[in-house]
TORKOLLUM-433718 format. One record per residue (C-alpha): z, y, x. Coordinates in Angstrom, 3 decimals. Example, Ala and Ser with C-alpha at 12.3 -4.5 7.8 and 13.67 -1.06 7.14 Angstrom:
2
<Z->7.800&Y->-4.500&X->12.300>;
<Z->7.140&Y->-1.060&X->13.670>;
This chain:
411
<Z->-20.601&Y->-12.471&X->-3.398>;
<Z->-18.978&Y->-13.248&X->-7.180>;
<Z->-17.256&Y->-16.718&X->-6.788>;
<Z->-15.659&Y->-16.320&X->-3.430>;
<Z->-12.065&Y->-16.726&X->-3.287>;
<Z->-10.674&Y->-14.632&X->-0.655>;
<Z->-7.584&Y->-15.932&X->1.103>;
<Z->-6.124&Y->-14.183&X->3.950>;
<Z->-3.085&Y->-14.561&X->5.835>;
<Z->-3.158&Y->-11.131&X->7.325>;
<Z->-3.581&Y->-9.559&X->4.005>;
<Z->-6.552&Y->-7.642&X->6.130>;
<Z->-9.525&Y->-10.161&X->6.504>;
<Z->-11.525&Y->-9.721&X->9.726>;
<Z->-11.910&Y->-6.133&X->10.830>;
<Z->-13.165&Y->-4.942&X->13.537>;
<Z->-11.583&Y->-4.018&X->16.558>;
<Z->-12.080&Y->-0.377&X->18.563>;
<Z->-9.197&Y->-1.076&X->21.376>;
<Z->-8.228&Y->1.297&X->24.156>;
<Z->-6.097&Y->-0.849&X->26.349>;
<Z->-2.564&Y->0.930&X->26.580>;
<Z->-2.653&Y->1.712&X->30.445>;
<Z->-5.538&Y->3.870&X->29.364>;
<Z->-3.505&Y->5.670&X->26.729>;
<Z->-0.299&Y->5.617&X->29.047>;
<Z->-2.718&Y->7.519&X->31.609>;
<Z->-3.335&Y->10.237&X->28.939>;
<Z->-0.268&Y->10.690&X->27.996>;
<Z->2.027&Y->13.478&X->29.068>;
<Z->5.032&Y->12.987&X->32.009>;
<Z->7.008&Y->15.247&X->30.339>;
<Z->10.017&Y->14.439&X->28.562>;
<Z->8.413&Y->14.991&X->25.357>;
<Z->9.911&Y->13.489&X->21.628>;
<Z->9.052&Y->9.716&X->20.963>;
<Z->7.977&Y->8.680&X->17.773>;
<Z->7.848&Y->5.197&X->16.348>;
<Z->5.512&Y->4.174&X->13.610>;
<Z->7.210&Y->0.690&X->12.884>;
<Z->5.074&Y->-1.347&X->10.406>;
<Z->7.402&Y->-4.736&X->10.020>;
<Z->5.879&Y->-5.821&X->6.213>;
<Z->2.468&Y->-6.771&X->4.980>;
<Z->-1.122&Y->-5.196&X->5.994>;
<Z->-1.100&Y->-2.812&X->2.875>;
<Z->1.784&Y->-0.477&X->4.328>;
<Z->-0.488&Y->0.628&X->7.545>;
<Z->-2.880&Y->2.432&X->5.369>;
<Z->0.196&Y->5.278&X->4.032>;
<Z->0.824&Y->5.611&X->7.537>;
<Z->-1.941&Y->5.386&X->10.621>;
<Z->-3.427&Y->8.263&X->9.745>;
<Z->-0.116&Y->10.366&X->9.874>;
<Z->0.742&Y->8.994&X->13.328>;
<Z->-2.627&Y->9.890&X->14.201>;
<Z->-2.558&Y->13.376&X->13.300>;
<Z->0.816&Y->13.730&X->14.953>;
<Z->-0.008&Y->12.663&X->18.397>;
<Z->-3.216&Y->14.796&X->18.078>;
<Z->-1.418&Y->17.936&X->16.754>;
<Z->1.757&Y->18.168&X->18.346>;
<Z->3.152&Y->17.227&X->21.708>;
<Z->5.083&Y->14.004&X->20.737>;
<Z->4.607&Y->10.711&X->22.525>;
<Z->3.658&Y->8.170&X->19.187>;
<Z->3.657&Y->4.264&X->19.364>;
<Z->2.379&Y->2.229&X->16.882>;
<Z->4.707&Y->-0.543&X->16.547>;
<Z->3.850&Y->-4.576&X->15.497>;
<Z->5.029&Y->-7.995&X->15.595>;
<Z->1.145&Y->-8.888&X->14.663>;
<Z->-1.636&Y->-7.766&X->16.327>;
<Z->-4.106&Y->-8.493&X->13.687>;
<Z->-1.785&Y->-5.454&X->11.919>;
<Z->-2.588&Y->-3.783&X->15.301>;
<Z->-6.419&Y->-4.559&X->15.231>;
<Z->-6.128&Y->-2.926&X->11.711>;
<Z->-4.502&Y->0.108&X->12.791>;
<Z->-6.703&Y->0.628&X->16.084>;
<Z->-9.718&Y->0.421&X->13.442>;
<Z->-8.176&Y->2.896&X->10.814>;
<Z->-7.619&Y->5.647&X->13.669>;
<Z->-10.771&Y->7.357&X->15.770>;
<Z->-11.724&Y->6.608&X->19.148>;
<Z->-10.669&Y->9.891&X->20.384>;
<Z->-6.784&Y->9.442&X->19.678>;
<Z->-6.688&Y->6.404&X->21.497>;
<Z->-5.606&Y->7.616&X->24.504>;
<Z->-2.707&Y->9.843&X->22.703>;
<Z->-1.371&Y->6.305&X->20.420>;
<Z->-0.092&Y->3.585&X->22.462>;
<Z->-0.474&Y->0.496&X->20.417>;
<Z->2.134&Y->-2.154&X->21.180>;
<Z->2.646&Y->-5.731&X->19.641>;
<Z->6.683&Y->-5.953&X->19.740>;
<Z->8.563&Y->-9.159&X->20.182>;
<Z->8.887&Y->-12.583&X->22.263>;
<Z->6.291&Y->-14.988&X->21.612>;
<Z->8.565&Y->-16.944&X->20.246>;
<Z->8.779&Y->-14.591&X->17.689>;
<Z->5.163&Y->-14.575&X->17.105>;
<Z->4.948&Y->-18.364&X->16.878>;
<Z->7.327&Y->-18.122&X->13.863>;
<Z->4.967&Y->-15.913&X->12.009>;
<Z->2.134&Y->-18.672&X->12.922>;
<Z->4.531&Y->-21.502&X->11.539>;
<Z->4.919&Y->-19.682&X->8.160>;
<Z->2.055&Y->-18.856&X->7.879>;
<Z->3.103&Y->-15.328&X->7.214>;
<Z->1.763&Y->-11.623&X->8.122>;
<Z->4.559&Y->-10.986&X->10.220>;
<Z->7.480&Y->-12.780&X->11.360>;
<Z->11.045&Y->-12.412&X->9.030>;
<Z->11.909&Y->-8.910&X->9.278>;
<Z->15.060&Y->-9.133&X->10.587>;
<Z->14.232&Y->-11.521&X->13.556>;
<Z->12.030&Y->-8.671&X->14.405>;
<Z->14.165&Y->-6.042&X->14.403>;
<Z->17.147&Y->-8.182&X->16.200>;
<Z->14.432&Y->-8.957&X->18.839>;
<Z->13.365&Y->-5.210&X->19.715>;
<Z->16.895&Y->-3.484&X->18.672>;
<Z->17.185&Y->-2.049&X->22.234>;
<Z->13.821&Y->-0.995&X->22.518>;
<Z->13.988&Y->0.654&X->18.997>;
<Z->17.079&Y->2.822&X->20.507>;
<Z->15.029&Y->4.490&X->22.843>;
<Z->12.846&Y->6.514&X->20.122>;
<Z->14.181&Y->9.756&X->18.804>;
<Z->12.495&Y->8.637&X->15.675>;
<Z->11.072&Y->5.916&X->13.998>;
<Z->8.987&Y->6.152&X->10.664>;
<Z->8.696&Y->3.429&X->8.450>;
<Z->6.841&Y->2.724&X->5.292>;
<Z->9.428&Y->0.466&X->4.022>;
<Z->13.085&Y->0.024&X->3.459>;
<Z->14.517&Y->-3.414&X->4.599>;
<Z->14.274&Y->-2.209&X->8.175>;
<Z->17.236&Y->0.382&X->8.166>;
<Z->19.138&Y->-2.849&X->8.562>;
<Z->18.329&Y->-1.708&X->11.928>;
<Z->21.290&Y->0.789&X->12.233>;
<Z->23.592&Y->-2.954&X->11.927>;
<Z->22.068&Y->-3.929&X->14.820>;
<Z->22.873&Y->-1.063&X->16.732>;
<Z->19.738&Y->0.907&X->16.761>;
<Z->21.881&Y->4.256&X->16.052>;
<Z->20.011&Y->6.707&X->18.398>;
<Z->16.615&Y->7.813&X->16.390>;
<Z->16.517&Y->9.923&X->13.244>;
<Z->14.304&Y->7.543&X->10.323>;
<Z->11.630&Y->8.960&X->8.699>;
<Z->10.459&Y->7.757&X->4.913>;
<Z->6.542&Y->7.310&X->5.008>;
<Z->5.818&Y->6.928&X->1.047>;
<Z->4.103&Y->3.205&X->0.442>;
<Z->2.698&Y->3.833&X->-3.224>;
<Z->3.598&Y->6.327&X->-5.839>;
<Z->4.244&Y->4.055&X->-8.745>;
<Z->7.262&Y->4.227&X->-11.476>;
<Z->9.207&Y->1.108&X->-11.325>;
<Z->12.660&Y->1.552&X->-10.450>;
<Z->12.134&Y->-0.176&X->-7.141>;
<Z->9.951&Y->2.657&X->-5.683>;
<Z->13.441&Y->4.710&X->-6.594>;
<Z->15.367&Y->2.396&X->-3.975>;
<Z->18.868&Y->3.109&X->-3.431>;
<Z->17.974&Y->2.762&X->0.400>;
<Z->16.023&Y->5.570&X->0.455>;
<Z->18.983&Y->7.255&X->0.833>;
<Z->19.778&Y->6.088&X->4.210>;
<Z->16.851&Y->7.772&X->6.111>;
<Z->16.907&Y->11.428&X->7.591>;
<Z->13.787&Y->12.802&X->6.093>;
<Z->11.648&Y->11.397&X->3.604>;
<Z->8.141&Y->12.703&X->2.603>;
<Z->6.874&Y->11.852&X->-0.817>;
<Z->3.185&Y->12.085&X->-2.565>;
<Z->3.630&Y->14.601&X->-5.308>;
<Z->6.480&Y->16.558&X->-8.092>;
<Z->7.408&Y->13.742&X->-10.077>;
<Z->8.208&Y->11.511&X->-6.976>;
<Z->10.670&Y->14.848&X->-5.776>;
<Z->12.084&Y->15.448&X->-9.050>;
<Z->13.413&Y->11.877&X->-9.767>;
<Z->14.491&Y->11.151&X->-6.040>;
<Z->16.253&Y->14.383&X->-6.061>;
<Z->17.945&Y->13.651&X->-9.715>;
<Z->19.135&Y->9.599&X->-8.318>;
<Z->20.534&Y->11.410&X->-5.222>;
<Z->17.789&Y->9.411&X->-2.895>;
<Z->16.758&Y->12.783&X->-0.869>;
<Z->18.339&Y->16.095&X->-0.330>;
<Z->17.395&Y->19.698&X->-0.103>;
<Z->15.664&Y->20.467&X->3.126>;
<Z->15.271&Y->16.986&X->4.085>;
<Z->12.119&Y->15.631&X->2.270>;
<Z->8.389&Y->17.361&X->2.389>;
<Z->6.250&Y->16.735&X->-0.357>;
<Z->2.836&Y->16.297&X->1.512>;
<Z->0.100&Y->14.547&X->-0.649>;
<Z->-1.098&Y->11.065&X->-0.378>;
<Z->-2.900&Y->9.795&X->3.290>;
<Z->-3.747&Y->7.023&X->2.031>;
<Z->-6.884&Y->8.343&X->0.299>;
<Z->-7.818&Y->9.410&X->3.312>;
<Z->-7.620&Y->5.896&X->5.521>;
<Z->-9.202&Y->4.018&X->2.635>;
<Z->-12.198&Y->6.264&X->3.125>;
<Z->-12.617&Y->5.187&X->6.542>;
<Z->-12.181&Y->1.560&X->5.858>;
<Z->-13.753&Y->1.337&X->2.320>;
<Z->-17.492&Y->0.699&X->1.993>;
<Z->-18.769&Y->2.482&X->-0.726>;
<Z->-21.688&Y->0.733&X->-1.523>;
<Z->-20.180&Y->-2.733&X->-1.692>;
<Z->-20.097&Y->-4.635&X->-4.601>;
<Z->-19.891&Y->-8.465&X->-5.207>;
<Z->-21.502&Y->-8.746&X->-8.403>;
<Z->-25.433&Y->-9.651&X->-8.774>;
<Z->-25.844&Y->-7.514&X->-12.136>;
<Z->-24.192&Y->-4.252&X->-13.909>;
<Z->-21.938&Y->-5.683&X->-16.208>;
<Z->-18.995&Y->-3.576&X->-16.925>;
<Z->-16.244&Y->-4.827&X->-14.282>;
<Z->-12.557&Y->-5.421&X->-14.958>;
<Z->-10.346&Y->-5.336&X->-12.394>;
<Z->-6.446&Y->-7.795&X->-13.306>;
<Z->-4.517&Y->-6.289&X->-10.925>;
<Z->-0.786&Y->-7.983&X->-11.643>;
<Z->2.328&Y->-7.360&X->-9.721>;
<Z->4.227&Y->-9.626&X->-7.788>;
<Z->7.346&Y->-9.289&X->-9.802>;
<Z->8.196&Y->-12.319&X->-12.025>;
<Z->10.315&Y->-10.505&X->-13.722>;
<Z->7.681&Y->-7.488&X->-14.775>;
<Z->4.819&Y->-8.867&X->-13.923>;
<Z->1.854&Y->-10.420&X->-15.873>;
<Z->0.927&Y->-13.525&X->-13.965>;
<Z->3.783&Y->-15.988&X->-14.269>;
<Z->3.527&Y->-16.053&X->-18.107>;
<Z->-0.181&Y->-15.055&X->-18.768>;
<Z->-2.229&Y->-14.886&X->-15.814>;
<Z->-4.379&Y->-17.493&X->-16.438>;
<Z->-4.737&Y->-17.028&X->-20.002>;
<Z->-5.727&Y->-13.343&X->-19.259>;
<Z->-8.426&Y->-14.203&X->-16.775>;
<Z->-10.108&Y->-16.873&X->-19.154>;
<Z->-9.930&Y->-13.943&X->-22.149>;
<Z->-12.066&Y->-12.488&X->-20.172>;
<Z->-14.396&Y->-14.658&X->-18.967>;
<Z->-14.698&Y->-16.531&X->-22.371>;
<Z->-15.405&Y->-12.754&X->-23.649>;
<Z->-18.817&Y->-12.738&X->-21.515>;
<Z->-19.532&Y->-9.481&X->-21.259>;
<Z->-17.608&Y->-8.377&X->-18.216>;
<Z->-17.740&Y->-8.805&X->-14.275>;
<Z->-13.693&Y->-10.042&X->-13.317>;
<Z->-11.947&Y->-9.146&X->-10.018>;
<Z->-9.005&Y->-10.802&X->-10.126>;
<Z->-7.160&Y->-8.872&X->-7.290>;
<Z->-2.899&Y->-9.290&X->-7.453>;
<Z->-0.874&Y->-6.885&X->-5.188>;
<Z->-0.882&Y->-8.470&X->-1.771>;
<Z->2.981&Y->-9.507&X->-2.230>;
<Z->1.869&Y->-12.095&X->-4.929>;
<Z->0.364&Y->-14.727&X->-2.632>;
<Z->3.070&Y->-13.788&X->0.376>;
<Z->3.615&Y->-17.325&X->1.744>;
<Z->1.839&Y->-20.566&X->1.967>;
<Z->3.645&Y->-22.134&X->-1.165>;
<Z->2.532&Y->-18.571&X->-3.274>;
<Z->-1.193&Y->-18.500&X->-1.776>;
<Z->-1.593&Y->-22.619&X->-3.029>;
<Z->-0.168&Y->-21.948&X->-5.956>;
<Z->-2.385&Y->-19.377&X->-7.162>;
<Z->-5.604&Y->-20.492&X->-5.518>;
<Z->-4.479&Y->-24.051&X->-7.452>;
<Z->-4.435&Y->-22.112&X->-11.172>;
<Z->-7.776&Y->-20.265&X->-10.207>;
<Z->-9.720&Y->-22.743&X->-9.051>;
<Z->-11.835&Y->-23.334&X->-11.992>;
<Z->-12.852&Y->-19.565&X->-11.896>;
<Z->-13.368&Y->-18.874&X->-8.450>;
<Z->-17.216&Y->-20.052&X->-7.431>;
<Z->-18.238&Y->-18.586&X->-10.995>;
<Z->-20.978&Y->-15.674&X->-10.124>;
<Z->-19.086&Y->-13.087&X->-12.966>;
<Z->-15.845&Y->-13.403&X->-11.114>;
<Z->-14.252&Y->-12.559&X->-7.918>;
<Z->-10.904&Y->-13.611&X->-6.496>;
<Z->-9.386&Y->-11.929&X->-3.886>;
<Z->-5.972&Y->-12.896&X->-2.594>;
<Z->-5.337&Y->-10.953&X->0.158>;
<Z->-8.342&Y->-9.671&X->2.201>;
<Z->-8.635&Y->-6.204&X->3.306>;
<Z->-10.600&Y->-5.314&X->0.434>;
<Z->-7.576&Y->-6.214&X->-1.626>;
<Z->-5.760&Y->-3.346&X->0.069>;
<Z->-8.301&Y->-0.287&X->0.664>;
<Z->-8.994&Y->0.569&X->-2.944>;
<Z->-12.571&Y->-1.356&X->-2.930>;
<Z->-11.632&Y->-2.428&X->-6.406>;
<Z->-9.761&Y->0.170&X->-8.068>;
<Z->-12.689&Y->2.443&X->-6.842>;
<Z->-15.347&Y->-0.167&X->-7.739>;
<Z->-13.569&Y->-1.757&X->-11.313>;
<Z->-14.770&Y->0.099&X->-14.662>;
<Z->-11.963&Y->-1.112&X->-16.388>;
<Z->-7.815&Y->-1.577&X->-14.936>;
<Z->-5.887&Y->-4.335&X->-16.741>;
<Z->-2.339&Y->-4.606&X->-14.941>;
<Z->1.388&Y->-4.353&X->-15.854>;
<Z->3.393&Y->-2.786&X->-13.327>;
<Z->1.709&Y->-1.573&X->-10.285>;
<Z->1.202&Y->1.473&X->-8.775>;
<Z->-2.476&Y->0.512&X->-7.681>;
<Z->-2.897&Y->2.102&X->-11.448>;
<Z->-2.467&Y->5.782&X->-10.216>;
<Z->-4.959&Y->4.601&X->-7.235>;
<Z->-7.309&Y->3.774&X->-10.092>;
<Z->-7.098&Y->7.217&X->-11.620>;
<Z->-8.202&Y->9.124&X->-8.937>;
<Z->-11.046&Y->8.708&X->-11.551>;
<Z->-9.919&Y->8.776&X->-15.172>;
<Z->-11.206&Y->5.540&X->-16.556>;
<Z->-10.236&Y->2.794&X->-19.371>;
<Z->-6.724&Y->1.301&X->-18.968>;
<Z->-5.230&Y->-1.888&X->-20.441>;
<Z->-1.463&Y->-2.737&X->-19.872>;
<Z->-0.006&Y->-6.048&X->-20.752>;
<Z->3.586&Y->-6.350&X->-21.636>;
<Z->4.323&Y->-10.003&X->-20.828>;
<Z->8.038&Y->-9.575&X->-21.149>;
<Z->8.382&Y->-7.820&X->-24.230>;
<Z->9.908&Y->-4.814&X->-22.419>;
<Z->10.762&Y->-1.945&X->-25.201>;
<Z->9.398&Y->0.431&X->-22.594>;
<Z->8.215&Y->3.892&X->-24.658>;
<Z->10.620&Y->6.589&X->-23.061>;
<Z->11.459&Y->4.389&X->-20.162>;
<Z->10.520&Y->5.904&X->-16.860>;
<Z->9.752&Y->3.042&X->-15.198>;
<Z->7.046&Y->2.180&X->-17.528>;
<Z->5.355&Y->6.195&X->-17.794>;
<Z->2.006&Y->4.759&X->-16.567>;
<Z->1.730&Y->2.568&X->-19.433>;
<Z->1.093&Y->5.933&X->-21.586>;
<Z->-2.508&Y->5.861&X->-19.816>;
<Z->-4.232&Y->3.169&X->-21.870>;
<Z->-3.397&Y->0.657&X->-24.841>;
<Z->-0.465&Y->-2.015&X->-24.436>;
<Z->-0.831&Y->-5.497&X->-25.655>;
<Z->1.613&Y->-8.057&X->-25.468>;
<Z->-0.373&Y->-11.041&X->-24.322>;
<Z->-3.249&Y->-12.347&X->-23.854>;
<Z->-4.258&Y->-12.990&X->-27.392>;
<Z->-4.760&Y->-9.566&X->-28.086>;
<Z->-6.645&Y->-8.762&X->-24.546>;
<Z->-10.089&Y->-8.727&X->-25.590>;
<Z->-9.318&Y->-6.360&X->-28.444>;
<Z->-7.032&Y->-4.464&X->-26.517>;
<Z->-9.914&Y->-3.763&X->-24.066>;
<Z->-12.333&Y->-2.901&X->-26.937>;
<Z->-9.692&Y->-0.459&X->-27.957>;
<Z->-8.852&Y->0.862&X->-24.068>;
<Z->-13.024&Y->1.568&X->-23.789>;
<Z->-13.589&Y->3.271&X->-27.328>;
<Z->-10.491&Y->5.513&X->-27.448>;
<Z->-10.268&Y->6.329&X->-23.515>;
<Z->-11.041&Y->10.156&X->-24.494>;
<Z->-7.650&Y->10.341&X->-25.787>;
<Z->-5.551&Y->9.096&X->-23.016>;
<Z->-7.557&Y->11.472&X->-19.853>;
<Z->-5.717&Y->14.323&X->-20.517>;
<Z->-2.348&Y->12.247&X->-19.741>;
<Z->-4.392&Y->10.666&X->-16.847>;
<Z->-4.893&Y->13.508&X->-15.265>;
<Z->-1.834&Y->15.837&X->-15.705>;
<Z->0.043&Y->12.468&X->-14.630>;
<Z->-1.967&Y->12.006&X->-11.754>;
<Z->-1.776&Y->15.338&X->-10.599>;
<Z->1.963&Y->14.971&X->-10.634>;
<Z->2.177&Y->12.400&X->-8.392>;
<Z->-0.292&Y->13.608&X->-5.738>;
<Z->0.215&Y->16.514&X->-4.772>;
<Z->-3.485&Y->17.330&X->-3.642>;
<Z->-5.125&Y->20.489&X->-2.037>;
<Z->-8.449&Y->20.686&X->-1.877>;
<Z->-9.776&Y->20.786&X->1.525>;
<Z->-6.518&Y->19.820&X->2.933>;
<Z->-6.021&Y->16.867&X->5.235>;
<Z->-2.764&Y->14.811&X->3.809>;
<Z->-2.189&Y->13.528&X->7.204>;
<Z->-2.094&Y->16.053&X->8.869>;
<Z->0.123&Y->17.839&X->6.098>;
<Z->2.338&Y->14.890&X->6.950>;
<Z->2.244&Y->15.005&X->10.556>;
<Z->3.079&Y->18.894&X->9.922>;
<Z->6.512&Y->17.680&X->7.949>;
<Z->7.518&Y->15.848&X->10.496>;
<Z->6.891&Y->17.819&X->13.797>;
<Z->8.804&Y->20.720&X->12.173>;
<Z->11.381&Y->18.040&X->11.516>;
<Z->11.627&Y->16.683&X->15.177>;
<Z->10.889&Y->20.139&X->16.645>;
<Z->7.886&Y->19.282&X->17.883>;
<Z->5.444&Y->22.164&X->19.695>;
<Z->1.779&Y->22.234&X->18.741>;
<Z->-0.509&Y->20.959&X->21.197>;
């Protein structure tokens, strides 16, 4: 309930487990020589969810040999419980790396051990894929290390506009699919993808939050209006470093709202990150009108973008999460960016802007009673980055993109 600060290391909490042991899926799968595909996740919990459901619908379309690929198996125990019992005997769901390896993770107290150790530590056993898909971009340090054999897929980890979801590294991978037009049009224009190389296929992730979410969850006792602060991990863009704190007492001072104070995982990354913020929000956290979360797996399956009646953030793309209902936005320019015309800031067009906390409450007066003017850029801007069919499955449209890459037959 409200006052419970979440804290957890795997960024995922405790979820449940539905393992098939991978003799049993080894039995099941196929002795021919058929393509091998890789679904690396080497980063934080978060990044499984734009994926498992794509490698699911691959090995249960096409005839392709798919391994889900981890240094953690809590990220494992996540994945097995995102995908249905019935493709367990097509996935093969491997925790990569010495133990060694694993105890390094355990004496950071991180998600997953330093990427690099992990990649140096499976290098020859990446080789042997003719492709690997990965949902983010410090691994194709790989092809350093020798891993030169399999083509690299792009899985899309958020849709957001900050220049860093335009990284120049994009470039280096084979294909590429991306969420909607705006993502293809700008990639395309910075030379990150080329003709005939990308597929524009819609956004998964909707589609493994559903399975993971619960609907009907909620941690507040009454039905006060609930704000979600949602700040970045950026120091540089972000809200919290200059006026987290002073934002999240605004609020509560204010008395009339629930608070989930929910950062992008990436914010409390480490031990020294985690203390620091659980130190500054101490005085909040066992109050029954707010709720900190710093890293359970309700922090990552859109439980409170879905749940919140109200965003306040700066630069995330958790915002076009949010809008897969048009609600009240609130953006807080901590850094004094001159952002109007700037495409890294086009989300901020979606709600009021203040520049600090002084003007929050008002600013979320003004966010509630003028809303009606900012839906119709909601939705056109929403629309443009997911590209969404109804009655289409996105993971399987993604699964499609990449078969027809690979040359993969139907099953």
């Amino acid at each position: 309930m409200a006052g419970q600060l979440i804290v957890a290391r795997s960024g995922m909490g405790t979820a449940p487990s539905n393992q098939a042991s991978d003799g049993e899926a080894a039995l099941a799968r196929s002795t021919d020589a058929l393509p091998r595909v890789a679904f690396l996740f080497n980063a934080q919990a978060h990044q499984i969810l734009h994926g498992i459901t794509t490698a699911e619908a691959l090995a249960m379309g096409w005839q392709v040999d798919v391994d889900i690929l981890s240094a953690s198996a809590t990220h494992l125990d996540l994945a097995r419980t995102l995908t249905h019992a019935e493709s367990h005997g097509l996935l093969r769901f491997e925790r990569i790396g010495p133990r060694l390896l694993h105890r390094t993770a355990d004496l950071l107290r991180s998600a997953v051990p330093p990427k690099l150790l992990t990649l140096a530590s499976v290098r020859r056993q990446l080789d042997r894929y003719d492709a690997i898909a990965l949902p983010e971009r410090t691994s194709t340090i790989m092809r350093r290390l020798g891993v030169v054999r399999p083509r690299l897929i792009h899985v899309d980890h958020g849709a957001g506009d900050r220049a860093a979801g335009f990284d120049r590294r994009i470039a280096r991978f084979d294909f590429a699919l991306v969420a909607g037009e705006k993502q293809r049009r700008r990639m395309l224009a910075e030379g990150l993808i080329r003709p005939g190389a990308h597929a524009v296929v819609g956004y998964p992730k909707f589609e493994a939050i559903d399975r993971l979410r619960d609907p009907h969850w909620t941690p507040f006792a009454d039905d006060r209006p609930v704000v979600l602060y949602n700040p970045h991990f950026s120091a540089k863009l972000g809200s919290w470093p200059r006026h987290g704190v002073a934002i999240v007492d605004a609020i509560v001072r204010d008395g009339r709202f629930n608070l989930i104070v929910a950062p992008h995982i990436r914010l409390c990354d480490n031990a020294r990150s985690r203390a620091a913020v659980e130190t500054a929000l101490a005085p909040y956290a066992q109050r029954p009108d707010v709720h900190v979360d710093l890293g359970s797996h309700r922090s990552i399956d859109m439980s409170y973008t879905t749940l919140a009646d109200i965003y306040v953030g700066d630069v995330s793309s958790q915002v076009y999460e949010f809008l897969r209902t048009p609600r009240p936005a609130l953006f807080v320019n901590s850094h004094g960016h001159a952002w109007q015309g700037d495409p890294d800031y086009a989300h901020w067009r979606f709600g009021p802007v203040v520049d600090g906390p002084e003007a929050l409450v008002a600013g979320l007066d003004r966010a509630v009673a003028g809303h009606g003017d900012y839906v119709p850029e909601q939705r056109r801007a929403f629309a443009d980055t997911f590209d969404l069919r109804d009655g289409e499955s996105y993971s399987r449209r993604a699964a499609a993109a990449i078969a027809g890459f690979i040359g993969a037959r139907p099953r």
